[in-house]
C-alpha positions as a Markdown table, in Angstrom:
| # | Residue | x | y | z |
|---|---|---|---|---|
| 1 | Unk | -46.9 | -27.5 | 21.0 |
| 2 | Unk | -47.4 | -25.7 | 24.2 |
| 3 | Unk | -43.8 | -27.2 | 25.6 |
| 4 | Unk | -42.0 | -25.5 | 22.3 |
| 5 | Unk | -43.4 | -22.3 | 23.4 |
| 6 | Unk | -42.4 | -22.8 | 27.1 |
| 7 | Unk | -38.9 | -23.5 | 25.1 |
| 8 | Unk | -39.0 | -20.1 | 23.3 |
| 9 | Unk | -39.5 | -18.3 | 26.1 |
| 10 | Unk | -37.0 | -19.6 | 27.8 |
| 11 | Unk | -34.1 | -18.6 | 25.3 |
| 12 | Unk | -35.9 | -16.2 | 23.5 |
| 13 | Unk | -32.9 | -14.0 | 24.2 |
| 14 | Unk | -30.5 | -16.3 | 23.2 |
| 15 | Unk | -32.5 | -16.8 | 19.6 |
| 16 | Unk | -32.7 | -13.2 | 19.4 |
| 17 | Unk | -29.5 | -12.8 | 19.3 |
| 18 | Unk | -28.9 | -15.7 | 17.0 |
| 19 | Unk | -31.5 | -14.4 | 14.6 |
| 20 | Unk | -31.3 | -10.8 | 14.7 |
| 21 | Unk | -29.2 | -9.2 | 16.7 |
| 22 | Unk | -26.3 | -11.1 | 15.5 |
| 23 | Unk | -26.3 | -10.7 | 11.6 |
| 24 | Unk | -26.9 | -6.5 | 12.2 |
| 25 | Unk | -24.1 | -6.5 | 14.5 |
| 26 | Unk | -21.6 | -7.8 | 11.6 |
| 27 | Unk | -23.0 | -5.7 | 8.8 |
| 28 | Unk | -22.4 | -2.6 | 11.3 |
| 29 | Unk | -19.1 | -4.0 | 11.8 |
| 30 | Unk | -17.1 | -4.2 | 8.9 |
| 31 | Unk | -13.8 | -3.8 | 10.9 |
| 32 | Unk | -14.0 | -7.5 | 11.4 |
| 33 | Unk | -13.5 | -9.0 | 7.7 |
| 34 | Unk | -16.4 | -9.7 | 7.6 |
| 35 | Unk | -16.5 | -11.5 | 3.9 |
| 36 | Unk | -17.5 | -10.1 | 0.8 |
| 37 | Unk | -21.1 | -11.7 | 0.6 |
| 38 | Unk | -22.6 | -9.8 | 3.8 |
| 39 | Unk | -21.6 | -6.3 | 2.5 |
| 40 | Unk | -24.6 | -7.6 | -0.8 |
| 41 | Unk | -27.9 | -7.1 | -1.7 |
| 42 | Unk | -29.7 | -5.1 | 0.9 |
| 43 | Unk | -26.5 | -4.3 | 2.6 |
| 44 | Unk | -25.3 | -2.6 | -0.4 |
| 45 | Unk | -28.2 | 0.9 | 0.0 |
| 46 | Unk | -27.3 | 1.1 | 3.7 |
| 47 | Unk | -23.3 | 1.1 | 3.0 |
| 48 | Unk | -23.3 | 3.5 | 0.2 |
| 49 | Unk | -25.5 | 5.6 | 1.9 |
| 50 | Unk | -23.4 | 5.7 | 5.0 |
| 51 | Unk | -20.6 | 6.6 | 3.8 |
| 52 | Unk | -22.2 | 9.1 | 1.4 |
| 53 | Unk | -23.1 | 10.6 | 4.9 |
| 54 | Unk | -20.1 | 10.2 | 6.1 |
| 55 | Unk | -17.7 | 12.2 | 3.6 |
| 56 | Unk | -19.1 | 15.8 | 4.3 |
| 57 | Unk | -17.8 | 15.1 | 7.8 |
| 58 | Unk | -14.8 | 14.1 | 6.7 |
| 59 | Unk | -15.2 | 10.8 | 8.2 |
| 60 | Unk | -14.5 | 7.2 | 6.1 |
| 61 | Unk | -14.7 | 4.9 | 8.7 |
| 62 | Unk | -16.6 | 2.7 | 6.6 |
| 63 | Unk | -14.2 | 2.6 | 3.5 |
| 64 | Unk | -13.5 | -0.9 | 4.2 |
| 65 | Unk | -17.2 | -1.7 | 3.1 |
| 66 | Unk | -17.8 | 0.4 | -0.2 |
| 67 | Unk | -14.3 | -1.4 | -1.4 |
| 68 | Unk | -16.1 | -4.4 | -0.9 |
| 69 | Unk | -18.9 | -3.8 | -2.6 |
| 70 | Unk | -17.0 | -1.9 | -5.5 |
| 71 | Unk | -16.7 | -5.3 | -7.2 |
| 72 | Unk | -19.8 | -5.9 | -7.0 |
| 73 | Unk | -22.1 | -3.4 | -7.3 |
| 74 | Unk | -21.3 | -0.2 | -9.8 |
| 75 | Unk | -22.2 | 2.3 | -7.6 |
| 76 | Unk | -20.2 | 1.5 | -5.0 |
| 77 | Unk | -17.1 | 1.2 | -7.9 |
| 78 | Unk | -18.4 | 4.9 | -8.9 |
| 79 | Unk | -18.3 | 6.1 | -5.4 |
| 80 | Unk | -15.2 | 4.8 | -4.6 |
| 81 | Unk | -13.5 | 6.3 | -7.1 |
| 82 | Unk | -15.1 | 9.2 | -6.7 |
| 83 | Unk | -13.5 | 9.5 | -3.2 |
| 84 | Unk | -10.0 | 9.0 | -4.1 |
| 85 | Unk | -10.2 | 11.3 | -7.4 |
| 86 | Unk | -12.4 | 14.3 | -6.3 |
| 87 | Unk | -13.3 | 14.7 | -3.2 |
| 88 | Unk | -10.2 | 13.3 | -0.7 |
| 89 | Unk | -7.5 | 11.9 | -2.8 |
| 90 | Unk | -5.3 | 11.6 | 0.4 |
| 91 | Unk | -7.1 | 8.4 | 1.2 |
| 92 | Unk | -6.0 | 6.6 | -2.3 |
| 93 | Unk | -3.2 | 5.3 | 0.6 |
| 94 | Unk | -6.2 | 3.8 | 2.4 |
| 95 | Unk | -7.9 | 2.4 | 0.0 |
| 96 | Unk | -5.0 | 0.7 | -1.7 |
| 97 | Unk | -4.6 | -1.1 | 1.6 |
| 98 | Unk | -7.8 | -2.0 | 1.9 |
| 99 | Unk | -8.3 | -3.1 | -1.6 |
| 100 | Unk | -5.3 | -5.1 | -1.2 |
| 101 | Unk | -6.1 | -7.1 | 1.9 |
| 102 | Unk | -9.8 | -7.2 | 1.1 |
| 103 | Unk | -10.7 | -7.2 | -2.6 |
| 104 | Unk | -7.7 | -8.3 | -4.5 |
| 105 | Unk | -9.7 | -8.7 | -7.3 |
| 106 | Unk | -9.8 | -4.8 | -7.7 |
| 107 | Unk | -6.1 | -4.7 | -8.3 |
| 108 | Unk | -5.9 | -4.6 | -12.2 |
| 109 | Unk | -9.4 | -2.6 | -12.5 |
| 110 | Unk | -8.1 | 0.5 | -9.8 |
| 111 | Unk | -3.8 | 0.2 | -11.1 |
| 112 | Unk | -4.2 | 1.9 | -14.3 |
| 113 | Unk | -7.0 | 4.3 | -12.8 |
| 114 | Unk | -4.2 | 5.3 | -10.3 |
| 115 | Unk | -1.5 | 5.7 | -12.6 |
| 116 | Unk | -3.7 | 7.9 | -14.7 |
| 117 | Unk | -4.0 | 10.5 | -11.7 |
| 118 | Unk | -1.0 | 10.3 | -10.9 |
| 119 | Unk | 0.3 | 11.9 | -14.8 |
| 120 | Unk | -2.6 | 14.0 | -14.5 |
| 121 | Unk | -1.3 | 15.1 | -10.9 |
| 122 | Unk | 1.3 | 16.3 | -10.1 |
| 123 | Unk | 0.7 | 17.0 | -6.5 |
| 124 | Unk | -0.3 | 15.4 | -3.2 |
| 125 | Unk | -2.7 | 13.6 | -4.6 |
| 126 | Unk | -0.7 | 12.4 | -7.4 |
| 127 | Unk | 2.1 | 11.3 | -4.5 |
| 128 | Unk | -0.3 | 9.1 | -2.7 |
| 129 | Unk | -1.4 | 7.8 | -5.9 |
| 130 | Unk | 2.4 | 6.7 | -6.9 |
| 131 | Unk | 2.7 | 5.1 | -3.2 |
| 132 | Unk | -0.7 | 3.6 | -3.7 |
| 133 | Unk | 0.8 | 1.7 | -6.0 |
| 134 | Unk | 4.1 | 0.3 | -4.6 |
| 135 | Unk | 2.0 | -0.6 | -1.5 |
| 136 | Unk | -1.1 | -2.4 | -3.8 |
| 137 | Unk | 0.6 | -5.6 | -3.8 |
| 138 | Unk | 4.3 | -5.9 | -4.1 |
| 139 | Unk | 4.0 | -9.5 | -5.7 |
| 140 | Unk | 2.2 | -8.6 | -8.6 |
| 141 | Unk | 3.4 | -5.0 | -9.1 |
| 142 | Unk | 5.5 | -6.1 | -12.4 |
| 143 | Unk | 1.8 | -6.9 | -14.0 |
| 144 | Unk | 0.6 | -3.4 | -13.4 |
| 145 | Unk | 0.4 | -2.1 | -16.7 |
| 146 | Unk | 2.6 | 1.7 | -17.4 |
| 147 | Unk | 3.8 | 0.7 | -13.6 |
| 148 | Unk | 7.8 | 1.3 | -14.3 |
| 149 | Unk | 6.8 | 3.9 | -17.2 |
| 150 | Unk | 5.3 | 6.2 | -14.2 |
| 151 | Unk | 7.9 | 5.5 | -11.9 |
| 152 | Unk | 10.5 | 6.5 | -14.4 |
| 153 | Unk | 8.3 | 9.7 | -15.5 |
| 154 | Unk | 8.9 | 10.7 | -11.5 |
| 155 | Unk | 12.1 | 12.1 | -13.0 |
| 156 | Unk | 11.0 | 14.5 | -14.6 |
| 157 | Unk | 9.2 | 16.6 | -11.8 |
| 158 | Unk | 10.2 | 19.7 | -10.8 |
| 159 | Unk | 9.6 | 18.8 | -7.3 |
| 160 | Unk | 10.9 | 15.8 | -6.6 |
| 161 | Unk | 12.1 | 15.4 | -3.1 |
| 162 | Unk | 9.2 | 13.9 | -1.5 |
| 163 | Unk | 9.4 | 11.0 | -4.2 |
| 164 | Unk | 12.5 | 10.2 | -3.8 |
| 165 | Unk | 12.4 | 10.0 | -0.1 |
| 166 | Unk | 9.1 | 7.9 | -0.5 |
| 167 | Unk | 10.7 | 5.8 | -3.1 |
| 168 | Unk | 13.3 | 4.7 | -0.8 |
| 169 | Unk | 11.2 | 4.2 | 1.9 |
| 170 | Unk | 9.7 | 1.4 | 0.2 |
| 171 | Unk | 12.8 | 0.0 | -1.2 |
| 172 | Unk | 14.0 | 0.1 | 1.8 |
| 173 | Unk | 11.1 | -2.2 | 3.4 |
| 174 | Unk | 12.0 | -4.7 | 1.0 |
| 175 | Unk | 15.9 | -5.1 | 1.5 |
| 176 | Unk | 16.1 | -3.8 | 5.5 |
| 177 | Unk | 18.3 | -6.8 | 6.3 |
| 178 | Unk | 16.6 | -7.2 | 9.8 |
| 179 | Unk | 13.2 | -8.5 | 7.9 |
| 180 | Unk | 12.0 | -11.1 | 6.7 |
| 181 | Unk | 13.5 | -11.8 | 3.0 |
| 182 | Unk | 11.2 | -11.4 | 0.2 |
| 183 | Unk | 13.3 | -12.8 | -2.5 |
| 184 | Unk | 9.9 | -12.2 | -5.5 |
| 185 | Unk | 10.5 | -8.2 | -4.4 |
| 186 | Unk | 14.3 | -7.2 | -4.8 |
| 187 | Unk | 13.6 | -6.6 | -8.2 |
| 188 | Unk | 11.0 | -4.2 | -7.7 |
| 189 | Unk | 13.1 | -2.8 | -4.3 |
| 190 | Unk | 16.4 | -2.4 | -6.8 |
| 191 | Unk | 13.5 | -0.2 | -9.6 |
| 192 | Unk | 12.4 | 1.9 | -6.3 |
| 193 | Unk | 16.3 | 2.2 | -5.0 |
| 194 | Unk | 17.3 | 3.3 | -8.4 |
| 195 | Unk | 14.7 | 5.7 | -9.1 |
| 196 | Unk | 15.4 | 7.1 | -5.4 |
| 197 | Unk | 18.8 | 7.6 | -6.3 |
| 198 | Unk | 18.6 | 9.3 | -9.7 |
| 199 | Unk | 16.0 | 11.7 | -8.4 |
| 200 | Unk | 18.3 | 12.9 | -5.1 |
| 201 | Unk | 21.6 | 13.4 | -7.5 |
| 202 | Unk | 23.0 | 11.0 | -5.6 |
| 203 | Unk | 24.0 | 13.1 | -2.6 |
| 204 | Unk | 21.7 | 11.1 | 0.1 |
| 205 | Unk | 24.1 | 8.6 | 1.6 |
| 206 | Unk | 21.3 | 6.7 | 3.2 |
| 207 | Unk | 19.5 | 6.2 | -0.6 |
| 208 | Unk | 23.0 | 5.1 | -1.6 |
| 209 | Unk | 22.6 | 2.4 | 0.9 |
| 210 | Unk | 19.5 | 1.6 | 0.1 |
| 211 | Unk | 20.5 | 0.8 | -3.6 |
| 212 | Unk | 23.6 | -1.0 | -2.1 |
| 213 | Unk | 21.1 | -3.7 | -0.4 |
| 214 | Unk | 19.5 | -4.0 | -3.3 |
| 215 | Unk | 22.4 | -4.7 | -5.6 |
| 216 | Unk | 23.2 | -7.5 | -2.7 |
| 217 | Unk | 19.6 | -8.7 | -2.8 |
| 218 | Unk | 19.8 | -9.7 | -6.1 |
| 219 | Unk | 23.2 | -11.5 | -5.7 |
| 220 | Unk | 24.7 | -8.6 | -7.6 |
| 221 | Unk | 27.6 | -7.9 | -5.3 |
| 222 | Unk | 29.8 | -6.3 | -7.1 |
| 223 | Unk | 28.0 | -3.3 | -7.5 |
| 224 | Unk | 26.6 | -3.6 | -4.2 |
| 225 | Unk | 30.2 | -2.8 | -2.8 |
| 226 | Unk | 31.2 | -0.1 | -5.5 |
| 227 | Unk | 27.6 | 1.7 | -4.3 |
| 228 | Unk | 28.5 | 1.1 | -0.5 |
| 229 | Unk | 31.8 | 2.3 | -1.1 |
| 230 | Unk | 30.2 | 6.1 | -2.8 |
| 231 | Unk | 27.9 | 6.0 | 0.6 |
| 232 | Unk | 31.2 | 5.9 | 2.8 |
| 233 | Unk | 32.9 | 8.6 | 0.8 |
| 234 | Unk | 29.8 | 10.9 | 0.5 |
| 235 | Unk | 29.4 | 10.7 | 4.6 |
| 236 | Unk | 30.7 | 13.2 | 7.0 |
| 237 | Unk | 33.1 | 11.6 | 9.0 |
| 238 | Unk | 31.3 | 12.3 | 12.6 |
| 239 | Unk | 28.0 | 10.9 | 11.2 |
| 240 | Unk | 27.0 | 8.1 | 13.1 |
| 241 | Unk | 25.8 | 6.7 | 9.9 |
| 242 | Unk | 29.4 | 6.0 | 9.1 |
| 243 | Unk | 29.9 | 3.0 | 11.0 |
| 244 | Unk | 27.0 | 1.5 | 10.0 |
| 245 | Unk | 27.9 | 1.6 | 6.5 |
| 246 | Unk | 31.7 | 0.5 | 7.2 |
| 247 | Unk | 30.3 | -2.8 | 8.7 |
| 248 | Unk | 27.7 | -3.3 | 5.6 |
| 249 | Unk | 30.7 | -2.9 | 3.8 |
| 250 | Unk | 32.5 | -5.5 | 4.8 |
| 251 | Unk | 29.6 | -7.9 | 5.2 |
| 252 | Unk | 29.4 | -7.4 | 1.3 |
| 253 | Unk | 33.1 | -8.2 | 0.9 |
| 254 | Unk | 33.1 | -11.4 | 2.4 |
| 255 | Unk | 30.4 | -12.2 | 0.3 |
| 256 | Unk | 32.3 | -11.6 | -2.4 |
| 257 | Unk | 35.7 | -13.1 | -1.0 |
């Protein structure tokens, strides 16, 4: 017996750390995906409260752990939608993101929640919401329910710009020739290029584009040329863009040939 003691005080550091120091270290520590299970039970109290701290400050470091627990436990779900609807809707961006790459299982319970501010809002927040959901998860986007009917209902904003610019953006992730191809997105890119376009009048050359790579994406070259073609007539002549499109141009000819 004695010789187990002389044993424990020997590594008593080591077991320490083992026992104790170890698990509290990862529950304060949800930056390293940590999974779901460790954010429960006790954990739960110490996260919500945390972060109930932490949002007078302005500070949501520990997001990551309250959209862990949302599936979970309902006031964590009531807390963390009370964050991105009242009290700092700029983070639905971050909490998308998080809910995507953490707790997928979120997805259809927070998509129409998020489509629902965004008709209610036609602001910032209901921007971030629209993006929130381009971003959730580009493979299952077609499932969202009243996805493509918000997207469409873009159009008829007075204030539209930002969209559109934000529309392509994504689009453009999807198609940019120099990554990786995503053939189970075009069709979603070709809905975001379209939108884009419709909302800028056409006059943005570099949307036009956009909706040209589409078009190609989806083996529809035809149009893709027709729609590269507008983009070379609409740009200035001294815009460096022009080049760029000429040579896109006739990448999407040979195709065709």
């Amino acid at each position: 017996m004695s010789s187990i003691w002389t044993h424990f005080a020997k590594h008593r550091v080591a077991i320490f750390i083992a026992i104790v120091a170890l698990p509290l270290w990862q529950c304060a520590s949800p930056q390293y995906g940590i999974p779901a299970a460790t954010y429960r039970g006790a954990a739960a109290e110490y996260w919500i409260d945390r972060v109930q701290e932490e949002l007078p400050k302005g500070d949501l470091t520990s997001i990551e752990a309250i959209v862990m627990l949302a599936p979970f436990d309902p006031r964590a779900d009531e807390l963390l939608w009370r964050i991105v609807h009242d009290l700092c809707p700029r983070q639905i961006l971050n909490v998308a993101m998080e809910m995507r790459d953490l707790a997928p299982s979120l997805h259809a319970k927070y998509a129409p929640r998020l489509i629902d501010l965004f008709r209610t809002q036609h602001s910032s927040a209901g921007s971030y919401a629209l993006e929130a959901l381009v971003l959730w998860d580009l493979k299952t986007v077609d499932r969202i329910p009243g996805f493509h009917a918000a997207l469409a209902e873009v159009q008829n904003l007075t204030d539209r710009s930002d969209y559109a610019h934000d529309l392509n953006s994504e689009a453009w992730g999807i198609v940019d020739p120099e990554i990786h191809q995503r053939p189970h997105q075009y069709s979603l890119a070709l809905d975001l290029a379209e939108a884009s376009v419709r909302l800028d009048g056409r006059r943005d050359t570099a949307y036009l584009d956009t909706l040209a790579w589409a078009y190609f994406r989806l083996g529809r070259v035809a149009e893709a040329i027709a729609t590269e073609e507008e983009a070379i007539r609409k740009t200035d002549p001294d815009d460096s863009d022009l080049e760029e499109f000429q040579a896109v141009l006739q990448l999407f000819q040979a195709a065709n040939s």
